[in-house]
C-alpha positions as CSV (number, residue, x, y, z in Angstrom):
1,X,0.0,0.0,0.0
2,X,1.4,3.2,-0.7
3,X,2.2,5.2,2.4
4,X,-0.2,6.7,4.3
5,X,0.0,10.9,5.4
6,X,-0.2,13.0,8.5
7,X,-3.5,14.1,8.1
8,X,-4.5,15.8,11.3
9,X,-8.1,15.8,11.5
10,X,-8.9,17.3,8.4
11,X,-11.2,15.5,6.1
12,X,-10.8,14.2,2.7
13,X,-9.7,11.4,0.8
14,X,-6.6,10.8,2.9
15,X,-8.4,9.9,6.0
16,X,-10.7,7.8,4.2
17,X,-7.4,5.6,3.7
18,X,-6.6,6.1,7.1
19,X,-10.3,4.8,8.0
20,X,-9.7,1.7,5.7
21,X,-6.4,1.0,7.3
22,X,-7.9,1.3,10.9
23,X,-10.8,-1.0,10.2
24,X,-8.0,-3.2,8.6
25,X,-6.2,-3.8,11.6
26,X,-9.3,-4.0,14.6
27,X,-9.9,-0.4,15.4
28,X,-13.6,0.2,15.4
29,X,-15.2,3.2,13.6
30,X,-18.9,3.6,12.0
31,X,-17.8,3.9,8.2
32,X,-15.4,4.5,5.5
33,X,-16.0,8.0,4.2
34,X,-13.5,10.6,4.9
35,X,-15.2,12.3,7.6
36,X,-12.7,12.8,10.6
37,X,-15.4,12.5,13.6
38,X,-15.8,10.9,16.2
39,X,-15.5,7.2,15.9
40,X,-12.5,8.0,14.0
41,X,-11.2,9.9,16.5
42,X,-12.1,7.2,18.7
43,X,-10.1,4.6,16.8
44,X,-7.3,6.5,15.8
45,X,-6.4,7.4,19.6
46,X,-7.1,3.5,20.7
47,X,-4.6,2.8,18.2
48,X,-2.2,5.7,19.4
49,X,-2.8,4.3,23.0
50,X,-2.2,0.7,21.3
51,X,1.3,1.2,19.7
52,X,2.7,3.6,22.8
53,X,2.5,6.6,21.1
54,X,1.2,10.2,22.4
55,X,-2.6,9.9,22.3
56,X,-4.0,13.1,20.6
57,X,-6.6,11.5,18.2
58,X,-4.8,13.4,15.7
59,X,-2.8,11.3,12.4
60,X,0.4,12.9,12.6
61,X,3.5,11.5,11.1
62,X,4.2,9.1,13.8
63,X,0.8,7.5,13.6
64,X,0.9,7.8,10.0
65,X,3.9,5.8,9.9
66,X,2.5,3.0,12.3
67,X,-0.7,2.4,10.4
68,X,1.4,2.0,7.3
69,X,4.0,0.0,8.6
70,X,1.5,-2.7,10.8
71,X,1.0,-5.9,9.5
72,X,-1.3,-7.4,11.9
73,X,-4.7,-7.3,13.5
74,X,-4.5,-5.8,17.4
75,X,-4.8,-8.4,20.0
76,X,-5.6,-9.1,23.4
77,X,-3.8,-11.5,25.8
78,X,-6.4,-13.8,25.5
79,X,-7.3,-17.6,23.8
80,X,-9.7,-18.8,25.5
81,X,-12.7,-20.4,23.1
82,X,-16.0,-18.5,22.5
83,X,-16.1,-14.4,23.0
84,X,-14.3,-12.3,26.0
85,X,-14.3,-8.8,26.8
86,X,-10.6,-7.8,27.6
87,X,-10.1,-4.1,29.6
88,X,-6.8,-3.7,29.3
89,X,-6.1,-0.7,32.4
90,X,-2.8,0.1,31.1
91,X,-3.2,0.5,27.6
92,X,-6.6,1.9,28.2
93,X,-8.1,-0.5,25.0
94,X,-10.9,-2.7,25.1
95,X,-10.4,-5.8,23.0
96,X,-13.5,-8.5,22.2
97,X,-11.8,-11.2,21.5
98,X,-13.1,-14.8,20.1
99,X,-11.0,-18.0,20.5
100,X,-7.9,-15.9,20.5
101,X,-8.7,-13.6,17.6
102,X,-9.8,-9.6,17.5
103,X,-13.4,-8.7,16.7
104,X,-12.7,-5.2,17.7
105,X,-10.6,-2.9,19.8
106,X,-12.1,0.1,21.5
107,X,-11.0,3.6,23.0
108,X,-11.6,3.6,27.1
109,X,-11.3,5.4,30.0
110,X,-11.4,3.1,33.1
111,X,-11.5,4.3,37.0
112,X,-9.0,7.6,37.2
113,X,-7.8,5.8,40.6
114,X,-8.7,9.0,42.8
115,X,-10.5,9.7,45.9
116,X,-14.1,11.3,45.3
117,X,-16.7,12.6,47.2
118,X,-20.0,13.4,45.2
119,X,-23.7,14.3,46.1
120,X,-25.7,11.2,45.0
121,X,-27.7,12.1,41.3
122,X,-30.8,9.9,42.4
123,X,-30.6,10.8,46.1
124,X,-29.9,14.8,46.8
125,X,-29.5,14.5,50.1
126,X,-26.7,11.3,50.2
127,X,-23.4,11.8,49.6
128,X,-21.7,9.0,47.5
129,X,-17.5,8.4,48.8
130,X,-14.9,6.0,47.9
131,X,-12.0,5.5,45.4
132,X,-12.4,5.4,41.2
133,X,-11.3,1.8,40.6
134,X,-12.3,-0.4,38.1
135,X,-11.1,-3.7,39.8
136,X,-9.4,-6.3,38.2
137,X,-10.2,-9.9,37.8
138,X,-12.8,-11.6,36.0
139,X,-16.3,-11.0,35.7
140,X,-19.5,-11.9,33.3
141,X,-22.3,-9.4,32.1
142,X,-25.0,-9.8,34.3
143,X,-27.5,-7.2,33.6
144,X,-28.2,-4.6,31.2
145,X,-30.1,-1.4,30.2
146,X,-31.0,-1.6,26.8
147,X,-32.3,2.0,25.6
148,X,-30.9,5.2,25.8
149,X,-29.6,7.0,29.0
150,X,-30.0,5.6,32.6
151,X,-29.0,7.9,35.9
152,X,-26.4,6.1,38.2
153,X,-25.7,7.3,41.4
154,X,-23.1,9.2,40.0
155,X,-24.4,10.7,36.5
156,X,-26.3,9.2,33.9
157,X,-24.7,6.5,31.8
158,X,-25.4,5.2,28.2
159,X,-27.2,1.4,27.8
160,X,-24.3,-0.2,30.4
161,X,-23.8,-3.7,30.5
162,X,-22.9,-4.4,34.0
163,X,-20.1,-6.3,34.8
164,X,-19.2,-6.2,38.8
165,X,-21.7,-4.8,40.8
166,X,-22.8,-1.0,40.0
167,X,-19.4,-0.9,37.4
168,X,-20.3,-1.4,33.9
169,X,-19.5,-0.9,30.2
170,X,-21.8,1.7,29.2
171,X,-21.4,4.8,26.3
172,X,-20.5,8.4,27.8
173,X,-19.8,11.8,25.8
174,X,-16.3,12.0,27.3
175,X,-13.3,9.3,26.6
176,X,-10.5,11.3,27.1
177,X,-7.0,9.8,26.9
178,X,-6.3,8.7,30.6
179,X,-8.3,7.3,33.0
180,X,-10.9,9.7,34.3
181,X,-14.2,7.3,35.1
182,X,-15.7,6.7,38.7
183,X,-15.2,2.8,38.1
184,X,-17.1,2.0,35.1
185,X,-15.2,1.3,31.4
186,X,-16.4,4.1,29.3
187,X,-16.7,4.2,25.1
188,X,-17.9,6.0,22.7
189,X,-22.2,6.5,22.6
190,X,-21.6,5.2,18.6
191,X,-19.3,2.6,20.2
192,X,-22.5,1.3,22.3
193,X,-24.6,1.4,20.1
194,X,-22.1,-1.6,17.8
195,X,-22.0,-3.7,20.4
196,X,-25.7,-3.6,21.1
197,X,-26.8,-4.0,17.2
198,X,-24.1,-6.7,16.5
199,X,-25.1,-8.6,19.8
200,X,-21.5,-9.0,20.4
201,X,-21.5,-9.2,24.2
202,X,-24.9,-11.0,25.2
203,X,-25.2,-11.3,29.4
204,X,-22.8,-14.0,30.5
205,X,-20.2,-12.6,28.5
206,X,-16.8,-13.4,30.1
207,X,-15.0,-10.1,31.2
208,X,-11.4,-10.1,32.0
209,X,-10.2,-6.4,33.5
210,X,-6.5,-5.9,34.0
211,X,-3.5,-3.9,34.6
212,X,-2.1,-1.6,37.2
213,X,-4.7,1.2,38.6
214,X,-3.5,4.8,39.1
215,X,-2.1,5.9,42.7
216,X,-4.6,8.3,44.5
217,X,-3.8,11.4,45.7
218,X,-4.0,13.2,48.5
219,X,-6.5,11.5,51.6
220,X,-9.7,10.1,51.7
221,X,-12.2,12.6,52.0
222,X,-14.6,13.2,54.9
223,X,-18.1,12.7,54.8
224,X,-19.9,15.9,56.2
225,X,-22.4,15.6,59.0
226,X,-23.6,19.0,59.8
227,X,-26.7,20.7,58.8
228,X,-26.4,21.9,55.4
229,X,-28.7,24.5,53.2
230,X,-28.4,23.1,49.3
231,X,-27.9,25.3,46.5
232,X,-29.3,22.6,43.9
233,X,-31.3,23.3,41.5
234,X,-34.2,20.9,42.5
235,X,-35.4,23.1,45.6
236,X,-32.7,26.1,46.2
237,X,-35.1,26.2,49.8
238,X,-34.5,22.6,51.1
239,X,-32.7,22.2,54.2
240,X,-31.5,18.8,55.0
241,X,-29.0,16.7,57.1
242,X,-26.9,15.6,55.1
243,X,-26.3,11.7,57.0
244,X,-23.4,9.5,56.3
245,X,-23.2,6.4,54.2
């Protein structure tokens, strides 16, 4: 193939190369057309984060030179028969694998590894506490929320499939290039949507989460206990305790 060009993220017949090629070796966008958006963003930074190189979801001569130069499919760690869900927490890629092979490899953003303390989005009056991990081990799909957005106790989340308790695979706007999620393994809304319409990862999908998580920072915070007057938007007059969890 004749080499491909640092393209930026302009549009135009280069990047349409640039899609093939991505498609070509695992990296999941919606279509072949020289629109540099978001999928292809999406892909182009999972395969920046995939090689080691600087993660701007923008083709510049580096990257260029890497999707020209690869000569195979991205893979997991993984060859175990039938279809498994690989987060990989260092890389930041999620692969679906099957019997050792790539169907697809996906831009994430796992648990940023720091402390948080958050009002809880279903509950105004509860504070929500604890540390942004997405633990590893392994896990299957146990539930799911089919259709559109859903509010977690933290924000709302996009058709999750739920993997470990309350931590799930689910679309969000935001998959920057670092970990920066409460827990959960966040893609791309378009993303979601795939793996819903191919039926990819049905419940009892295996689901193998790995790698090292990110040192917090600083102490846990403390829970407040006095008498508090909320500013939120629900009822600027509500006065509440505000009790522990």
């Amino acid at each position: 193939m004749a080499p491909l060009v640092a393209v930026g993220q302009k549009d135009g017949f280069e990047t349409a190369r640039i899609q093939e090629r991505l498609l070509e070796l695992g990296f999941w966008l919606m279509l072949i057309d020289g629109d540099y958006g978001t999928t292809t963003k999406q892909a182009v930074m999972a395969f920046q984060k995939y090689m080691g190189l600087e993660a701007t979801a923008k083709v510049d001569q580096a990257t260029a030179d890497a999707l020209t130069l690869s000569t195979t499919r991205a893979v997991g760690q993984s060859n175990e028969p039938g279809t498994l869900v690989e987060v990989d927490k260092d890389k930041q890629v999620l692969f679906i694998m099957n019997a050792g092979k790539l169907l697809w490899a996906l831009n994430i953003s796992t648990g940023s590894g720091q402390y948080f303390l958050e009002i809880n989005q279903k509950d105004l009056v509860t504070w929500e506490t604890g540390r942004s991990l997405t633990p590893s081990g392994r896990y299957k799909i146990n539930r799911e929320k089919s259709e559109g957005w859903w509010d977690g106790d933290l924000g709302q989340i996009y058709r999750p499939k739920y993997f470990n308790g309350g931590i799930a695979i689910h679309g969000s706007k935001k998959i920057p290039n670092y970990p920066a999620s409460h827990g959960c393994v966040r893609v791309s809304t378009a993303a979601m949507d795939m793996i819903w319409a191919s039926g990819l990862i049905p419940k009892k999908t295996s689901v193998w989460v790995y790698g090292n998580d990110i040192e917090a920072e600083g102490e846990p915070p403390v829970i407040p206990t006095t008498t508090t007057t909320t500013t939120l938007p629900v009822d600027p007059n509500l006065t509440t305790t505000i009790a522990p969890v």
